[in-house]
C-alpha positions as CSV (number, residue, x, y, z in Angstrom):
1,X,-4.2,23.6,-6.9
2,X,-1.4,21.4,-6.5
3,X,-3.1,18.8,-9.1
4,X,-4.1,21.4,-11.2
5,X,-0.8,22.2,-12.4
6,X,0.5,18.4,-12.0
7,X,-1.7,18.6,-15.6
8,X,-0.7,21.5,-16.8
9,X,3.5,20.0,-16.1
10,X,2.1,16.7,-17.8
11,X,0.5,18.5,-21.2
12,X,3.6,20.4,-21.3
13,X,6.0,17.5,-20.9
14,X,3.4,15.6,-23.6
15,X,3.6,18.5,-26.2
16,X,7.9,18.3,-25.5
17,X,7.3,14.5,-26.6
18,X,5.4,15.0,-29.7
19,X,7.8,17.5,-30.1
20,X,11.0,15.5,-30.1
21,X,9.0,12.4,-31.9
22,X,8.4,15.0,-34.9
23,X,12.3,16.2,-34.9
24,X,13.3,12.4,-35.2
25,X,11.2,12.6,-38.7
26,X,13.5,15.1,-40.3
27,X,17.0,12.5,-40.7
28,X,14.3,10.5,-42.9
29,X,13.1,13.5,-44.8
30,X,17.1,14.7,-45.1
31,X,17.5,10.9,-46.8
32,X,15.0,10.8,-49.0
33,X,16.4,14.1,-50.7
34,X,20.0,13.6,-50.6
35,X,19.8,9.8,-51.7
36,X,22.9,9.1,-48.8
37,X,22.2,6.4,-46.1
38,X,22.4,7.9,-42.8
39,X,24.8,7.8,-40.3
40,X,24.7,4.5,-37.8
41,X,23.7,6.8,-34.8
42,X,21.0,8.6,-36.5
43,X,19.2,5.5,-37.2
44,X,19.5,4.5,-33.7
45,X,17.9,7.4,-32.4
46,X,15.0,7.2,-35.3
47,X,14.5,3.7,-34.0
48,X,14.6,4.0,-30.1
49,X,13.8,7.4,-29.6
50,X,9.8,7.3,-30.0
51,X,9.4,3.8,-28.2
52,X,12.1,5.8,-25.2
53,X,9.2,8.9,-25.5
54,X,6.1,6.4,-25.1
55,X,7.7,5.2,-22.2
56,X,8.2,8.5,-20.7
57,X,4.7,9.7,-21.4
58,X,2.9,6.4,-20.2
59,X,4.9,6.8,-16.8
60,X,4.1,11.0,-16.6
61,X,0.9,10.0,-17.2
62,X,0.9,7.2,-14.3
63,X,2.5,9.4,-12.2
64,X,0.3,11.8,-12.5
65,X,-3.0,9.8,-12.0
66,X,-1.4,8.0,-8.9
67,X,-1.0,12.0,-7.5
68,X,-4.6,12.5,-8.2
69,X,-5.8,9.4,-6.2
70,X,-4.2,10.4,-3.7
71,X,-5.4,12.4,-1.0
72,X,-5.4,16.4,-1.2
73,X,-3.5,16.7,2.1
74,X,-0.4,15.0,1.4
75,X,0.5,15.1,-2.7
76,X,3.4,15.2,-3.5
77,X,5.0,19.1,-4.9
78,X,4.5,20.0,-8.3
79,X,8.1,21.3,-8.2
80,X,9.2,17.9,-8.2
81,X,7.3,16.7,-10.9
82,X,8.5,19.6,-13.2
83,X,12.0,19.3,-12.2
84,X,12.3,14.6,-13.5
85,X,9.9,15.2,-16.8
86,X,11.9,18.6,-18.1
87,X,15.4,16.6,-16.9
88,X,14.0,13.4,-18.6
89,X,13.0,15.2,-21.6
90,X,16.2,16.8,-22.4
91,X,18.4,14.0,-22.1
92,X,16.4,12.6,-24.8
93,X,16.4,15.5,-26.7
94,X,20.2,16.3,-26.4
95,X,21.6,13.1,-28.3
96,X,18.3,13.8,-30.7
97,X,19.4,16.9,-31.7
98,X,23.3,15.4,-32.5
99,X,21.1,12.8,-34.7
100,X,19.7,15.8,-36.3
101,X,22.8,17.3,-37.4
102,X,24.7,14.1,-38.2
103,X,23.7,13.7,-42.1
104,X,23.6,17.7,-42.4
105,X,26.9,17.6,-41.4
106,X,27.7,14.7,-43.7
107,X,26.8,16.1,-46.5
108,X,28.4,19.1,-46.0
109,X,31.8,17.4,-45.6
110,X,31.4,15.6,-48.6
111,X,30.9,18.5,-51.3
């Protein structure tokens, strides 16, 4: 059981990736439309942030075969698992989401 939902934790955590990568499109769309450049840290976080995702999801993923190697008797709690991926996923998501607003709040401010 305890495997079980070590995959269902690491879909979950793998949809919140694709998730975040798919936000990190919008600054681009926002630029394209408005014809301003964007703001310095919104094109850092277009540039690192899927590369800092990949990461994340190749090591959920390792993490998550090494726990299904491993013998039944002592794996590791699921609870744990949960607890670093969701953790790991919103600190990537929180300065994503200040990306996000960066060139809607530019071009607000300069109407």
């Amino acid at each position: 059981m305890n495997k079980i939902i070590h995959g269902l934790v690491l879909v979950f955590f793998g949809l919140g990736c694709l998730f975040v990568w798919m936000i990190l499109k919008l600054p681009a769309m926002i630029a394209v439309k408005t014809g301003q450049a964007l703001p310095a840290f919104t094109r850092l976080c277009m540039a690192a942030g899927p590369m800092l995702l990949v990461v994340l999801a190749i090591a959920a993923v390792a993490y998550c075969i090494y726990v299904w190697v491993q013998k039944a008797q002592s794996g590791p709690s699921w609870v744990a698992f949960l607890a670093t991926s969701m953790s790991a996923l919103i600190l990537v998501t929180l300065p994503t989401i200040v990306a996000i607003y960066l060139p809607i709040i530019s071009r607000f401010t300069r109407n």
